[in-house]
C-alpha positions in Angstrom: 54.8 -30.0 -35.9 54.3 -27.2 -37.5 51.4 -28.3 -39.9 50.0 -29.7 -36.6 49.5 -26.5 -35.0 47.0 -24.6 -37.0 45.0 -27.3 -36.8 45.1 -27.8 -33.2 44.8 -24.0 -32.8 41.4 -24.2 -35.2 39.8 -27.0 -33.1 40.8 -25.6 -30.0 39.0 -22.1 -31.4 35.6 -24.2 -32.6 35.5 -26.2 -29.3 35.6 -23.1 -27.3 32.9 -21.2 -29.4 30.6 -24.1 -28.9 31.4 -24.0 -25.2 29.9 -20.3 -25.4 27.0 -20.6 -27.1 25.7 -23.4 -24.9 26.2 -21.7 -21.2 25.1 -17.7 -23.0 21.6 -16.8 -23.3 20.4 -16.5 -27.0 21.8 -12.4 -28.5 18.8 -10.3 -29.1 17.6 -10.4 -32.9 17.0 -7.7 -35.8 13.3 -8.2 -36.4 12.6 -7.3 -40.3 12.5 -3.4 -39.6 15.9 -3.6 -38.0 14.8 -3.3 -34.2 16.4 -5.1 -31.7 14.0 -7.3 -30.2 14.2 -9.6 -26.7 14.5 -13.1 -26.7 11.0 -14.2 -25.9 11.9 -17.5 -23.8 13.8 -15.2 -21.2 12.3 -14.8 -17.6 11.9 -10.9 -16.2 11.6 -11.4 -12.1 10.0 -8.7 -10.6 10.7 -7.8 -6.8 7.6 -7.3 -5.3 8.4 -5.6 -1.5 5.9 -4.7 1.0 5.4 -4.1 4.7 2.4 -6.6 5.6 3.3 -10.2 7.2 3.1 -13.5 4.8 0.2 -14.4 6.5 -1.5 -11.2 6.4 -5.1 -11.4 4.2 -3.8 -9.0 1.6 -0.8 -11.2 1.2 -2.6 -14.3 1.2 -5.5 -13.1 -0.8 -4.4 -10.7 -3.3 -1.2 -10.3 -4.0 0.1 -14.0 -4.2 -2.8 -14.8 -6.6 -1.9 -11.6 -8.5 1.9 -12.9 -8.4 0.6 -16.4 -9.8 -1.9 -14.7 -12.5 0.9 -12.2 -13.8 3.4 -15.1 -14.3 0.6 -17.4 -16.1 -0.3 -14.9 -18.2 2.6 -14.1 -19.4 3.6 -17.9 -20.4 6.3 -17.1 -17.3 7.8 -14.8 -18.3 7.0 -12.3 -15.7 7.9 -13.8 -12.7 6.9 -11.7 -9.3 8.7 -12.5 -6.2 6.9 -11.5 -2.9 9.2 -10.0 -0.1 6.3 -9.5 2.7 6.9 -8.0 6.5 9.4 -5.2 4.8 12.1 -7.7 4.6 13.5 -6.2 1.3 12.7 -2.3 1.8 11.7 -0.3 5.3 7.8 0.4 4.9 8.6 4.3 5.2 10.9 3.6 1.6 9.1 1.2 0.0 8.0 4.2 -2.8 10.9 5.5 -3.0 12.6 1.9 -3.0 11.0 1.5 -6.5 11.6 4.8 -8.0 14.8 3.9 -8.1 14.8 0.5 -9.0 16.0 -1.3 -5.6 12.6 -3.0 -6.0 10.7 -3.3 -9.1 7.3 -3.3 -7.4 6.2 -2.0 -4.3 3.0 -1.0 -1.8 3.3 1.4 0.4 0.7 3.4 2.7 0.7 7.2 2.0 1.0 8.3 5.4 4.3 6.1 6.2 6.2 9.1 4.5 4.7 12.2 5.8 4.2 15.3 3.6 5.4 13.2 0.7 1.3 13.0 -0.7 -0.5 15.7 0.8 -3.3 15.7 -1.7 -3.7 11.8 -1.9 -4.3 12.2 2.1 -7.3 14.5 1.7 -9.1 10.8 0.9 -8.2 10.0 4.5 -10.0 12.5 6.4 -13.0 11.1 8.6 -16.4 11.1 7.2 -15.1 10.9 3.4 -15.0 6.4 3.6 -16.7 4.0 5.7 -15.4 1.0 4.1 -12.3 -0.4 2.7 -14.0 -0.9 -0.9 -15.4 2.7 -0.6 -11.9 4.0 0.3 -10.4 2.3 -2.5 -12.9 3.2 -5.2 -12.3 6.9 -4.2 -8.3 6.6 -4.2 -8.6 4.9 -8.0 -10.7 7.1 -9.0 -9.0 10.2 -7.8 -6.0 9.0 -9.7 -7.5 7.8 -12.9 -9.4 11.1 -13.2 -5.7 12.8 -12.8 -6.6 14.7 -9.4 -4.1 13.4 -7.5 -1.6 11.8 -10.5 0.5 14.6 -10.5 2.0 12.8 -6.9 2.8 9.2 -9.0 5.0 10.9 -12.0 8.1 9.5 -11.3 6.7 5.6 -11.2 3.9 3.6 -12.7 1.2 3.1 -10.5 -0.8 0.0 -11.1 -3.6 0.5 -8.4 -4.5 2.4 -5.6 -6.3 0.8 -2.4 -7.9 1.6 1.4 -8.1 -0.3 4.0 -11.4 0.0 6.6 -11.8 3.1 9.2 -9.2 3.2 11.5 -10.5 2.9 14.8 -9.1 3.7 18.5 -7.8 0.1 20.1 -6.2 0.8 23.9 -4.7 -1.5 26.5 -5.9 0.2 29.8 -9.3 2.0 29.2 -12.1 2.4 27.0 -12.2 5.9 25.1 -15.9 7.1 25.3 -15.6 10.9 24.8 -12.7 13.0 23.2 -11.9 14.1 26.8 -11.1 10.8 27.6 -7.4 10.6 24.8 -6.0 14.0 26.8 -2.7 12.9 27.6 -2.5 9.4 26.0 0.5 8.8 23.9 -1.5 7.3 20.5 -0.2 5.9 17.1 -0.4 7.7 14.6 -0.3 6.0 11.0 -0.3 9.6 9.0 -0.4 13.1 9.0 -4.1 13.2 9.1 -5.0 10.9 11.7 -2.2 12.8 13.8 -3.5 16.3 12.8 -7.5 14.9 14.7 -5.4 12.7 17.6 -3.8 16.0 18.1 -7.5 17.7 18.3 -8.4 15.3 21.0 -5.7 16.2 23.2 -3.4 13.4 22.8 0.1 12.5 21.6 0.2 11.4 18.2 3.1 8.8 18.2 4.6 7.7 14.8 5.6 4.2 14.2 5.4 1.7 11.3 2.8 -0.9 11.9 5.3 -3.5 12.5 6.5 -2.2 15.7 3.2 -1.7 17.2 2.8 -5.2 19.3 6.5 -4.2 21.0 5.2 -0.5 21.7 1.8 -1.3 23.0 3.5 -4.2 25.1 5.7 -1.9 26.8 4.1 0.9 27.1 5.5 3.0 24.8 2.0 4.1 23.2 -1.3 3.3 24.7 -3.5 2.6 22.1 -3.5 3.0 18.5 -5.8 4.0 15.5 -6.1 0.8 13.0 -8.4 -1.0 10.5 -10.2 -4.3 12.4 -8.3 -6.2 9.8 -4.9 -4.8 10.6 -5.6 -5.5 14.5 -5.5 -9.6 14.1 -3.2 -9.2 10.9 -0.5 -7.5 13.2 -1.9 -9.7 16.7 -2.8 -6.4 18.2 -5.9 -7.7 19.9 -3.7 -9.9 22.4 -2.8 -6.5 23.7 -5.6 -4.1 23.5 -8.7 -5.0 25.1 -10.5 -2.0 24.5 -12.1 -0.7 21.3 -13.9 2.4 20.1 -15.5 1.6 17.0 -15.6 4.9 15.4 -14.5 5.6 11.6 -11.9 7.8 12.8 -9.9 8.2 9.4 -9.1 5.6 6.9 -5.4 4.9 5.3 -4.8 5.0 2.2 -2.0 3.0 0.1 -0.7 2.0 -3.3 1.1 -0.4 -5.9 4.0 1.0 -7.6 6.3 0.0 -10.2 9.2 1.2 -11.2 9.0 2.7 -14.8 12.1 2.0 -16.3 11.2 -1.6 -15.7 8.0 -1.3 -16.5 8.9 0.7 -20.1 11.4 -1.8 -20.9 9.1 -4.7 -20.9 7.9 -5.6 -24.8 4.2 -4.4 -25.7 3.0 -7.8 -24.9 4.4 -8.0 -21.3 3.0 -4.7 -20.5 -0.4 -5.5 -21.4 -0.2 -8.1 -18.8 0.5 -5.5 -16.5 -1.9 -3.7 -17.6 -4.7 -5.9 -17.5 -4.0 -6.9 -13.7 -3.9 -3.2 -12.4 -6.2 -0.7 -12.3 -10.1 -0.5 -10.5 -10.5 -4.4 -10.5 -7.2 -4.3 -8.2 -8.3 -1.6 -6.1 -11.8 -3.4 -5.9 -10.6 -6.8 -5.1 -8.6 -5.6 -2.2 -11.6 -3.5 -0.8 -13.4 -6.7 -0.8 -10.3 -8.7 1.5 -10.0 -6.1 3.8 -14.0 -5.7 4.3 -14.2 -9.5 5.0 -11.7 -9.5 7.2 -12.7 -6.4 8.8 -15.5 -8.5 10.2 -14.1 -11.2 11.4 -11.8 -9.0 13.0 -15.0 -7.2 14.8 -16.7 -10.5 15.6 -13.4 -12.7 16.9 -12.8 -9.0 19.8 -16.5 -9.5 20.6 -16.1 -13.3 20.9 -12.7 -12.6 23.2 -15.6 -10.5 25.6 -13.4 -7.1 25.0 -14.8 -4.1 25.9 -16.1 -1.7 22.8 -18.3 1.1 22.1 -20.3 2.4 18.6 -19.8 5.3 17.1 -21.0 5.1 14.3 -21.7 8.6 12.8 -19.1 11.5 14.7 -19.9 13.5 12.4 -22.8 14.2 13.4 -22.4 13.0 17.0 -22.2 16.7 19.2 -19.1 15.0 21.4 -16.8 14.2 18.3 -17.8 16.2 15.8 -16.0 19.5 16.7 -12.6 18.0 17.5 -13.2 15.8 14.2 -13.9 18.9 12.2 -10.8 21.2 13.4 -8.6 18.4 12.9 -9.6 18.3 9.3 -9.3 21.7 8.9 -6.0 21.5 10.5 -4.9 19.3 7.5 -6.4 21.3 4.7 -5.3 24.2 5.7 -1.6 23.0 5.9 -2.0 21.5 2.8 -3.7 25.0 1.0 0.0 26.7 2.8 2.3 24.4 0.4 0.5 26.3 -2.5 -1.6 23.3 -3.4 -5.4 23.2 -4.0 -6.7 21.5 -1.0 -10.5 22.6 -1.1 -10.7 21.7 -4.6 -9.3 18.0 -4.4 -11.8 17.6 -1.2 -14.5 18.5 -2.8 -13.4 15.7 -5.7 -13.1 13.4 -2.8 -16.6 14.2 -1.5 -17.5 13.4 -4.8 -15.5 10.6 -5.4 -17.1 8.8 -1.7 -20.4 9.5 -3.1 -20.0 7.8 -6.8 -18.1 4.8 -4.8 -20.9 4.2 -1.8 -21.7 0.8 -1.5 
């Protein structure tokens, strides 16, 4: 017995290090200058989280084929899973959800977390984007040109996008005039389009876009500002039956990533990033939203809902006073935090210009 036992001690020993190494991921290497380097076969999933429904256009049209291009390019690699309809972060959090990691990726709109990107929201005000590729052009380009990066320092951005004009959708009446909103309780989506609801007279109600159908359905708001696209996106049109078509502001909204994830990816998987972010992004989402914008338009026409155009406030005499101070309203509490509010709007201004389509 005992010269049995060291050698039933040394086969137990080599049978258990074989069991190891099989159900254990291959240890990182020493390439020949001695750095640790990842095991290239290994999958990275990235948590994707945002607020819009599965079915939504955006969902549908853009991000799942981004998801599907990220992971191809990277041999799979990079794997993205989608969370849509805020199932993995609240839409007000969703930025701050992957600053800190809870999410590796997410997309947020600016004005869900009030005060949080006051100069980004100057590319909201009315009269600056009459399109969601315009409004998306100007937001990327801002940001590339470093206007408004100073707001994105604690994650990496990989594009910036707009949706179309928000417009004014109600269940009871048709607005014609700004004298017509006194005392209606309206959704607000930001700061800005509050600051101009506010001009009109109205209540500026904030709620997430999810809880709008709920709200409008009992009465909780009466109408609402929101893209075309949003409206059959979020079934709003089986409630409001009224629709002032007038660019009353537009939203703007991002793509995040969290950098610790994104700088501990190898040089490789970051170019993949990298080559699926930026303008084309921000270009290809104007496109989905324009489309869809339309449709949007045409199926609230086709239902025989009641609308009016206003096309130009600006320079209509009704709107454009209430449109002006409510922009002034925003600038001006944006100049009292110290920041340069007349300077980014005039980038803006130029930004809408370079990007008119």
């Amino acid at each position: 017995m005992n010269y049995l036992f060291p050698i039933c001690l040394a086969l137990t020993t080599s049978i258990s290090l074989v069991a190891c190494s099989t159900s254990t991921p291959e240890s990182p290497k020493n390439n020949e200058s001695g750095e640790v380097t990842a095991d290239k076969t290994e999958t990275t999933v990235l948590r994707f989280s945002h607020f819009w429904p599965a079915t939504s256009s955006i969902n549908v049209e853009v991000f799942e084929p981004w998801a599907k291009k990220v992971e191809s390019e990277s041999n799979g690699r990079l794997k993205v899973e989608l969370y849509p309809s805020a199932t993995l972060s609240k839409p007000g959090v969703t930025y701050e959800s992957a600053v800190k990691g809870t999410v590796d990726i997410g997309s947020q709109a600016h004005g869900y977390t009030s005060g949080r990107f006051p100069l980004t929201q100057i590319a909201e005000l009315p009269g600056l984007s009459s399109s969601a590729t315009q409004m998306s052009c100007i937001l990327q380009t801002l940001y590339e040109d470093g206007t408004i990066a100073s707001e994105y320092e604690d994650s990496h951005v990989l594009f910036m996008y707009g949706a179309g004009p928000g417009v004014l959708h109600t269940t009871d009446k048709l607005i014609r005039t700004p004298e017509d909103m006194k005392g209606m309780r309206i959704r607000r989506p930001s700061a800005v389009a509050g600051d101009i609801i506010e001009s009109m007279g109205a209540s500026p109600v904030g709620l997430p876009a999810n809880d709008m159908y709920t709200s409008l359905q009992r009465g909780v708001v009466d109408g609402l500002s929101f893209p075309w696209e949003a409206i059959t996106t979020f079934k709003i049109d089986e409630v409001t039956k009224y629709h002032t078509n007038i660019p009353f502001y537009s939203s703007g909204l991002m793509v995040a990533m969290n950098k610790d994830t994104y700088n501990g990816l190898p040089d490789d998987l970051k170019k993949v990033i990298d080559d699926n972010s930026g303008m084309a992004l921000a270009d290809k989402v104007g496109e989905v939203f324009d489309k869809h914008d339309k449709l949007a338009l045409q199926s609230a026409k086709d239902l025989g809902h009641e609308m009016v155009d206003i096309p130009d406030p600006l320079n209509d005499p009704v709107w454009k006073g209430p449109l002006e101070k409510g922009t002034q309203k925003y600038l001006g509490d944006v100049e009292a935090l110290g920041l340069d509010a007349q300077g980014v709007y005039a980038k803006a201004k130029a930004a809408s210009a370079a990007c008119k389509v």
